[in-house]
RONU-677515 format. One record per residue: residue in one letter; x negated, y negated, z negated of N, C-alpha, C, O in turn. Coordinates in steps of 0.1 Angstrom, whole numbers, plus 5000, padded with zeros to 4 digits. Layout:
N
AXYZXYZXYZXYZ...
//
This chain:
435
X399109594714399909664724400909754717400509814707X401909764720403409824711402709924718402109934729X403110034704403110214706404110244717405010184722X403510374722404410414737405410484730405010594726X406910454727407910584723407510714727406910714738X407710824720407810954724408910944734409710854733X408911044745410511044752411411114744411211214736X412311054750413311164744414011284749414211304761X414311364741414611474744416111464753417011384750X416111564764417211554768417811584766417811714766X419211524762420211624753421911634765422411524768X422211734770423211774779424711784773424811874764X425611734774427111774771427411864776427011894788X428511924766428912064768430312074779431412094774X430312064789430811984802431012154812430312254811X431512144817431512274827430412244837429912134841X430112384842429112324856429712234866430912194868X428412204874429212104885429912154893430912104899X429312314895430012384903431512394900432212384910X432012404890433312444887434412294890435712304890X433612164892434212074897433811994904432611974904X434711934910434411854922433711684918433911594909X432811684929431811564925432711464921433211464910X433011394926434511284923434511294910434011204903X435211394905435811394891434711444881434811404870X433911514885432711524877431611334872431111294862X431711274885431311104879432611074868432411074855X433711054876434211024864434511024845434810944836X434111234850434111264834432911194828432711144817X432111194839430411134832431011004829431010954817X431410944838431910804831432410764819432210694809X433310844825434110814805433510854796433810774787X432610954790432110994782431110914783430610934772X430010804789429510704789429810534786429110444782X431010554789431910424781431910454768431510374760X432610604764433010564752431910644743432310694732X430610664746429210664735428810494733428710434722X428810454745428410294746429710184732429510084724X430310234735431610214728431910244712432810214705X430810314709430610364693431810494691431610574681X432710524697433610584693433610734695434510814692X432010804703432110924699430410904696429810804699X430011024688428610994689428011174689428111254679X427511204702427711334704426811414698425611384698X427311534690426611614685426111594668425811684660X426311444666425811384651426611414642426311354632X427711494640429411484632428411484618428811424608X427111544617426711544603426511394594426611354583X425911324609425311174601426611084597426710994588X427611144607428811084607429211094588429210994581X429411204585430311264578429211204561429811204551X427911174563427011134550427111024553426510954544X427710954562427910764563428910754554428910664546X430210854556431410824549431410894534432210844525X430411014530430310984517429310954509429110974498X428510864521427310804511428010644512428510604502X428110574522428710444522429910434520430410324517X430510504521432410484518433210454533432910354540X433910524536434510524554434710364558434910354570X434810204548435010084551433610014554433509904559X432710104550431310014551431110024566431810104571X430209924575429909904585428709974587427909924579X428010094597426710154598426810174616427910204622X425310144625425510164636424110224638423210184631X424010344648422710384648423010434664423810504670X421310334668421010384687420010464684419410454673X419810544695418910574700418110484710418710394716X416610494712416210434722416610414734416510304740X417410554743418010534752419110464755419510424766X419610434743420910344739422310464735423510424735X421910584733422710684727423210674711422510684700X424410664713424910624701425210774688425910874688X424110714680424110874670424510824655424010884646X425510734652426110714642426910584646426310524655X428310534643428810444642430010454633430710554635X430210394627431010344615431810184614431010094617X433010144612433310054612432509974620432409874614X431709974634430809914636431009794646430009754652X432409724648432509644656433209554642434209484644X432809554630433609454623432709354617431809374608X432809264620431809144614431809094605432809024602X430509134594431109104575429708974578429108974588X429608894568428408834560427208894562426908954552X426208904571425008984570424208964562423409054558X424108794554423308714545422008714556422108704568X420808734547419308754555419108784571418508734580X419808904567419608934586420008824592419908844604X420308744591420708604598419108574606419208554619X418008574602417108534601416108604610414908594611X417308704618416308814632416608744637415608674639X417708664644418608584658417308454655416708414665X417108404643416508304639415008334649414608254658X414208454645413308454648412908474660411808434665X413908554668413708604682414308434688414008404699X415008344682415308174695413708144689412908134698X413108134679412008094678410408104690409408044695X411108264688409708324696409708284710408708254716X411008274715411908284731411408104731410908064741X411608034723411407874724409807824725409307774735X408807864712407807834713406507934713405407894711X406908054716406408154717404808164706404208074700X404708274707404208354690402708274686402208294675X402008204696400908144693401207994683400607934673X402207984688402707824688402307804671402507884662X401707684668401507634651401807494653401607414662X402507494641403107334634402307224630401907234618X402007134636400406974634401706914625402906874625X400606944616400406804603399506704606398606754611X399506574605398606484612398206384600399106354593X397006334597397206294584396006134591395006154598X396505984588396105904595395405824584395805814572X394605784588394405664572394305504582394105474594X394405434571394805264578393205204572392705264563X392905144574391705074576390105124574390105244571X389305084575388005174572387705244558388605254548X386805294557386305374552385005354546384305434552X384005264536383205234530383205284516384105264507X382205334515381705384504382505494494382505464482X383105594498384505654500385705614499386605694495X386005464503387505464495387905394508387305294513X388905444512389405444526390705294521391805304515X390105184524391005074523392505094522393105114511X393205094534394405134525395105274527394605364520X396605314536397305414529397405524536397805504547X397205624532397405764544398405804545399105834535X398705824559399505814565400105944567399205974575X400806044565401006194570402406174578403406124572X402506214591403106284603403606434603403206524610X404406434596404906564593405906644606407006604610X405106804613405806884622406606954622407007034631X407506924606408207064605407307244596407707354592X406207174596405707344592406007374583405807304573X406907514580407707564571406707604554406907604542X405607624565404307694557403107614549402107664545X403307504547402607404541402607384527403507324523X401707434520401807494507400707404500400407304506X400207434489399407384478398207394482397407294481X397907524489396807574495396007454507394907394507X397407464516397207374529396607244524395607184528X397607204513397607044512395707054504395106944504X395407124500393707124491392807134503391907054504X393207254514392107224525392007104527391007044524X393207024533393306904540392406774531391506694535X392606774523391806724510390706724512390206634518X389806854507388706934516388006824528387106744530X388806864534388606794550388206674545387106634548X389106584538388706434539387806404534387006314537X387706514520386206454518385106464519384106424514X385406564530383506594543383606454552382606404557X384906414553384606294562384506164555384706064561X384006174544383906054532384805994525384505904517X386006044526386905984521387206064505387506174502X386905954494387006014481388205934473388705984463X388505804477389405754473390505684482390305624493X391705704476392705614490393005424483393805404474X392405364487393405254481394405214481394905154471X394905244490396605264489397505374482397505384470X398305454491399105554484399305664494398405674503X400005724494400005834510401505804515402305784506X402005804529403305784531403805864544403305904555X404905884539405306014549405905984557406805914554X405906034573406805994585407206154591406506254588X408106164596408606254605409306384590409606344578X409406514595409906634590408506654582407406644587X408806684567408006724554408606844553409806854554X407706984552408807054543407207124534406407194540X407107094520405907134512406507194501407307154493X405907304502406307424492408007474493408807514484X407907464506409007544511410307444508411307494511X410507314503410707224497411107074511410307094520X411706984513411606874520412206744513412106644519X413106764498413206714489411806654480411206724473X411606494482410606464469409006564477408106594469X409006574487408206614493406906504496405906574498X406706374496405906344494404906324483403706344484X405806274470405006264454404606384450403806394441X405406524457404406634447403506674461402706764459X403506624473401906654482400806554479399606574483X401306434472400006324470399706394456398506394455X400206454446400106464433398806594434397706604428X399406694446398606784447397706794454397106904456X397306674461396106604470395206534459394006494462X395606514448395006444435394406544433393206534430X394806624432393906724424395306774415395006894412X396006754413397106854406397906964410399106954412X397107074413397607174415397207304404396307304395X398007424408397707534404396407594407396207584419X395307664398394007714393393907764404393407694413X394407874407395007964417394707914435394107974444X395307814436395307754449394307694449393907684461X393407634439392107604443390907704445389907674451X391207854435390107894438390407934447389407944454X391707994455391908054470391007944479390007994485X391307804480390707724490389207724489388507714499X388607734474387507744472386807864477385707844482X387308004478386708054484386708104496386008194500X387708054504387508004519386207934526385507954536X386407834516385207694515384107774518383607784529X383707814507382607924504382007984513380807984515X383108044520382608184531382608124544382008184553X383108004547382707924560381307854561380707854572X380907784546379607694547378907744537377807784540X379207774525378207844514378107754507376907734503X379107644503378807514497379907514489380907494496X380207524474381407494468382307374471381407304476X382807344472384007204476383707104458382907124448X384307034459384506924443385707004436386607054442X385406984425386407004414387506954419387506864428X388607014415390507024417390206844417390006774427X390406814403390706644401389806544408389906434404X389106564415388006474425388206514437387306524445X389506554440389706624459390406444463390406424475X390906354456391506284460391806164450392006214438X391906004449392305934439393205824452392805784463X394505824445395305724454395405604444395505624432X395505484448395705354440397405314444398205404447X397505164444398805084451398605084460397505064464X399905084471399605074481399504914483400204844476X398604864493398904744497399404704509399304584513X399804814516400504804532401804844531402104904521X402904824539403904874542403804954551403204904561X404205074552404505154565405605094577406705094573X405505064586406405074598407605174597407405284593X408705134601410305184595409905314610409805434607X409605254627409505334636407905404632407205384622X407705484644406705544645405505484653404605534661X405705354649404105264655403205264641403605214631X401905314645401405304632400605134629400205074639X400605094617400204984615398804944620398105014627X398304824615397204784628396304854619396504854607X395004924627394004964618393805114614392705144609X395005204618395505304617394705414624394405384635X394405544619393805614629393705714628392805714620X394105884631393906014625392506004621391605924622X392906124614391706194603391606314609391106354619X392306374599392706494605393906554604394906524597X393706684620395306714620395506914614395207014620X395906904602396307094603397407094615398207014620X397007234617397807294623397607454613396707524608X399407454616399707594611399207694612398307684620X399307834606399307964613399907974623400807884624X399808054636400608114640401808144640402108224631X402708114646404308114642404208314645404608364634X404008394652404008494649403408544635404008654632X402808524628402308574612403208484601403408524590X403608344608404308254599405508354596405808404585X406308364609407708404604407508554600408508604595X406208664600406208734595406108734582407108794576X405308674574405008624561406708584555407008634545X407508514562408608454560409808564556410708564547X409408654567410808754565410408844558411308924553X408808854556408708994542409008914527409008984518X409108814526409608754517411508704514412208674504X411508704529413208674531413208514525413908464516X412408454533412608284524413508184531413508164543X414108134523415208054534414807924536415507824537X413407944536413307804548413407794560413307684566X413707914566414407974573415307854584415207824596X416407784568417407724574417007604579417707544587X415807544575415307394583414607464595415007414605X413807544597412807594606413707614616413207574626X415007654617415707664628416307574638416807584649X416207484629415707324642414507304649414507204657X413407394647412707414660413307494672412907504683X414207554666414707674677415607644686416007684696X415907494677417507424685418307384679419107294684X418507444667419707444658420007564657419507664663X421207564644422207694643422907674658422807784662X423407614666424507634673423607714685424007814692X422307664687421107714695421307894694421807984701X420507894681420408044682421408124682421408234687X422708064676423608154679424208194693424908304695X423908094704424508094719423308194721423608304725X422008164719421008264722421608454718421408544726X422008464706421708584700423208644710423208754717X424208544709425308554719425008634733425608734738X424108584738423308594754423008714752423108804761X422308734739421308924743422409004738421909094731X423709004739424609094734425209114744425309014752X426009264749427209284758428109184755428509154744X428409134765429909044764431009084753431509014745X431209184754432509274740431909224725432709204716X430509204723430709224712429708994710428908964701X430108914718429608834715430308754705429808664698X431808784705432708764692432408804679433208754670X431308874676431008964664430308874660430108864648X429808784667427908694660428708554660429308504669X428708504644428808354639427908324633427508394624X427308194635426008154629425908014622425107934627X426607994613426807814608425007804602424507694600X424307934601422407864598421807924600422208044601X420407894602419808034607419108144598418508244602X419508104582418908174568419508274569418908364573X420908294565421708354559422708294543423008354533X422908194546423208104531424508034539425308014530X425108004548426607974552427208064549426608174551X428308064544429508124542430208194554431008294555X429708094566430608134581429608214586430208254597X428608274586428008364594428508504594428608564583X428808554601428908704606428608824614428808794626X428208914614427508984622428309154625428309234615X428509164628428809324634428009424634427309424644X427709514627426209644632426109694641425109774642X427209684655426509714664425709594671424609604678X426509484668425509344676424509314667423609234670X424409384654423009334649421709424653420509394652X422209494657421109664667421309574677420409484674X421709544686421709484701420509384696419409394701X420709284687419309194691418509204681417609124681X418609314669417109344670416209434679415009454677X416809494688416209534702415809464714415109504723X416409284712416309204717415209134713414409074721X415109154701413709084694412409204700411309174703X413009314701411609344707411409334717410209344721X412609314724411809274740411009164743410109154752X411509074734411208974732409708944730408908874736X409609014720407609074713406709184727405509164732X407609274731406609334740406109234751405109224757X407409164753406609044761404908974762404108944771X404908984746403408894749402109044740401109024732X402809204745402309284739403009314722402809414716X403209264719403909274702404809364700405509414709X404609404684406109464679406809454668406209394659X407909484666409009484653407909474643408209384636X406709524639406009544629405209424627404709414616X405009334635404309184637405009104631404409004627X406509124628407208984628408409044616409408984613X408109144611409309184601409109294589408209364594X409309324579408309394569408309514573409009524583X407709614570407309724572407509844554406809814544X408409924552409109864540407710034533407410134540X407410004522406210064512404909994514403810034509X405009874525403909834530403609694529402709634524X404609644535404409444530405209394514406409384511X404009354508405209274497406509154503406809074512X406609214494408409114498409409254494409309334485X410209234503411709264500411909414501412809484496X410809454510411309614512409209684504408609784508X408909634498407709724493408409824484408009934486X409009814478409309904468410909954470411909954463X410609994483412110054488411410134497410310104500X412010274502411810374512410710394511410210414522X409810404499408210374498407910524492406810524487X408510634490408410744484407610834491407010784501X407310954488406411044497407111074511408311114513X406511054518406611094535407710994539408411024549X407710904533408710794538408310634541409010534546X407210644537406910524530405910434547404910494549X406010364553405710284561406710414577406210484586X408010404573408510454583409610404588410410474594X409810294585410910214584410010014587409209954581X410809974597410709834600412009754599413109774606X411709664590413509624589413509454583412709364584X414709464578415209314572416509344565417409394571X416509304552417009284546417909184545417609084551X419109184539420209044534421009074523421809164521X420608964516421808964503422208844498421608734497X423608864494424008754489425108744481426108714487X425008794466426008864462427508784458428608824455X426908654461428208564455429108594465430308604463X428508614479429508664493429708774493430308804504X429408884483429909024489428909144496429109254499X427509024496427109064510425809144505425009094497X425709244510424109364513424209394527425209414533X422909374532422609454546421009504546420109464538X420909604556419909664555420009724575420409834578X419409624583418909674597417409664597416709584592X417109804605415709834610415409924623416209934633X414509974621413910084632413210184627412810154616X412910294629412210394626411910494642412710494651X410810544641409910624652410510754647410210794636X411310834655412110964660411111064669410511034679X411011194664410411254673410911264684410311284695X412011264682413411334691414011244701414511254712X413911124692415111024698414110844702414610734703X412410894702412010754705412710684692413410734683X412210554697412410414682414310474686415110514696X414310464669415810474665416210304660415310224657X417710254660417610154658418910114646420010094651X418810114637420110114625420709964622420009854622X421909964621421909844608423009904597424109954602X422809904585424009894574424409784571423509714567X426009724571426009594568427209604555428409574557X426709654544428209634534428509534529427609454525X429909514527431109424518431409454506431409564503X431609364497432509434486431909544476432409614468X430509544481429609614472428909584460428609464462X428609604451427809534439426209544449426109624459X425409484446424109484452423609544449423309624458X423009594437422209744436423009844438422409944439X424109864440424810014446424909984459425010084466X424909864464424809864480423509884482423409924493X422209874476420709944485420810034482420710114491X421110074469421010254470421910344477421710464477X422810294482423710394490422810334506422810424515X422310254508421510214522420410314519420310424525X419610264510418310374510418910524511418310604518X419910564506420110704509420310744516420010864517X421010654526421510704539420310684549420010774557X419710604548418310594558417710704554417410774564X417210754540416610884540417411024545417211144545X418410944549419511084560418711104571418211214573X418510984579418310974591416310984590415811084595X415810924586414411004581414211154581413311224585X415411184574414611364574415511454585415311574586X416511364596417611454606417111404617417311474627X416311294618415411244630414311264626413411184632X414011314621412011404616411411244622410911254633X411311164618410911014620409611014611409311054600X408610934623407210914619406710774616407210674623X405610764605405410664602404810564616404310604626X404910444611404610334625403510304623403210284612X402410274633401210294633400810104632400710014640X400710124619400209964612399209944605398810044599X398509834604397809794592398109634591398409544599X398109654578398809494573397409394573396309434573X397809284574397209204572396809144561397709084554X395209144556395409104541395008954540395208904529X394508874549393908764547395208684546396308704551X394708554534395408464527395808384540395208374550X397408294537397908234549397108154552396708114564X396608104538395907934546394907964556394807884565X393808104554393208164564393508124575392608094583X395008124577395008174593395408034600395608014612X395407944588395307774594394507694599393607764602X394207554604393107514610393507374598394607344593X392307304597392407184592390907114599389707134597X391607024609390306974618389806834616390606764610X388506764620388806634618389106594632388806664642X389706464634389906464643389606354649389906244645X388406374669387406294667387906184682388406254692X387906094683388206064698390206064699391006074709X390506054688391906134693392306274696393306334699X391106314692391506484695390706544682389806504675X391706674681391406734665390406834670389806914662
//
């Protein structure tokens, strides 16, 4: 269940009584001074945050800061659209969630073609690949695992891949290093992880790395369509983590697999009409999205439309109960990209954010949120140009610790998750046609 905001304090402009004017013109003054907060161009009462944006970032850099209410308490160059790099990868995640929402996991399907006597499964297995961005070394040893509780210790054939591969974050040459590491050639590491999964489910060690699998020649051809050959029949099917922990795992890392994963979403042209949609009309010009990583050249973002939909991303999460902290790092707290940033005393898990860089473009950004006593969830983005990359986080970190100690901002009420990904996968057999 998302934490309840504190409310916010009411804060009154310095406005004459009503008494002294007439209702009419009293809406209208409210008016206009409502347009133009909404509008970034005054931000009432803040001249301080104003004035450490321009000499902590330099008066060209891009900085936008809401309030929960949608009170604008910093803006800076903030309707100009630079390279966000990474941040590319909130729009990404919020068409993700909006398309297959946060339970949703990616079937790997793994088939083998004729029987199965005496472990050596006649001829070639078959893998059906969903796209899962998260199919790792790990994954590929359960599955292994799996076959050979169901007898299968040798393939006579070879393994052959149909549909979307992407292993080890990888879709390139994606089948010879998943059969290689279905052999048993993998890293020490990923086997003792699977091994002691193994362990804590049945209390039964698994076989040695090099006895998880032996593939021969194949003696079948695969079918060019998706009819499988005669004799053919699942085994078993993984399915992913959770796409809510997947793309969390993803963005505390900032991994650009990113850019194939967002053909679940629809495409680049998808999320971009999406992230388009959760923005005021004025600023739907600000969002270009040639991928959903942050690695096109053509992407662009604005800091005020990048606050618009990472506020969209949360509505998006409160929907099914969720928050910014489920799906994006939490910075002194998840490894990846922000552990060892804003992680100092009384700062350190007070900040939920995302990261982008990409220095061959110019590009540093740094949008998040932070819990305000004053002002409910606060909502930032810094998006600099033309910065060297370590002087562009440390002028971000500095200025966020502006807003940390001028919004008396409280840590966000989290605990990370420590269990290993493959944990949170399934590897089934699968009986009747059903896994």
């Amino acid at each position: 269940m998302s934490a309840v905001d504190p409310p916010p304090t009411m804060r009154i402009s310095s406005l004459p009584t009503p008494l002294a004017i007439p209702a009419p013109a009293l809406s209208a003054v409210a008016a206009a001074l409502a347009l133009l907060a909404s509008s970034g161009a005054i931000a009432r009462g803040h001249d301080e945050l104003g004035a450490a944006a321009r000499t902590i970032l330099g008066a060209n850099q891009g900085v936008y800061v809401e309030a929960a209410d949608g009170e604008v308490l910093l803006a800076q160059a903030e309707r100009l659209p630079v390279h966000p790099a990474s941040v590319s990868k909130v729009p990404t995640t919020l068409a993700l969630l909006r398309r297959l929402g946060p339970d949703y996991r990616f079937t790997t399907t793994f088939s083998g073609v004729g029987a199965v006597h005496a472990g050596v499964l006649d001829g070639d297995l078959i893998v059906d690949g969903g796209g899962d961005p998260f199919f790792v070394d790990e994954n590929a040893l359960l599955v292994a695992a799996r076959l050979n509780e169901l007898g299968v210790q040798r393939v006579a054939g070879t393994l052959r891949v149909r549909g979307t591969l992407i292993f080890d974050w990888q879709a390139a040459a994606a089948e010879a290093r998943l059969r290689a590491v279905m052999s048993g050639q993998a890293p020490v590491s990923a086997w003792q992880t699977v091994s002691a999964l193994l362990n804590a489910a049945t209390g039964a060690a698994p076989a040695a790395p090099a006895a998880a699998l032996q593939f021969g020649a194949s003696p079948l051809a695969l079918a060019a369509d998706s009819t499988n050959p005669p004799g053919a029949r699942a085994l078993v099917a993984h399915r992913s983590q959770p796409l809510l922990s997947l793309v969390k795992a993803l963005n505390d890392y900032s991994n650009n697999v990113f850019k194939p994963l967002a053909d679940a979403a629809g495409g680049a042209a998808t999320v971009q009409a999406l992230a388009r949609s959760a923005v005021p009309a004025s600023m739907r010009s600000e969002i270009t999205l040639g991928d959903g990583a942050g690695t096109d050249p053509r992407n662009r973002l604005s800091p005020r439309a990048a606050v618009k939909i990472l506020r969209a991303l949360e509505l998006e999460l409160r929907l099914t109960d969720h928050r910014l902290v489920d799906v994006l790092p939490v910075a002194g707290f998840d490894p990846g990209t922000l552990q060892e940033r804003l992680n100092g005393a009384g700062e350190s898990g007070c900040v939920v954010g995302k990261t982008g860089t990409f220095g061959e473009y110019g590009a540093s950004a740094l949008i998040g949120a932070l819990r305000s006593r004053d002002y409910g969830t606060v909502y930032f983005a810094i998006l600099n140009h033309g910065v060297p990359v370590p002087e562009a986080r440390r002028r971000q970190d500095r200025l966020v610790r502006v807003l940390l100690e001028r919004l008396h901002a409280m840590p966000w009420m989290y605990q990370r998750d420590t269990r290993t990904a493959v944990a949170l996968a399934e590897a089934m057999p699968v009986v009747n046609g059903t896994p």
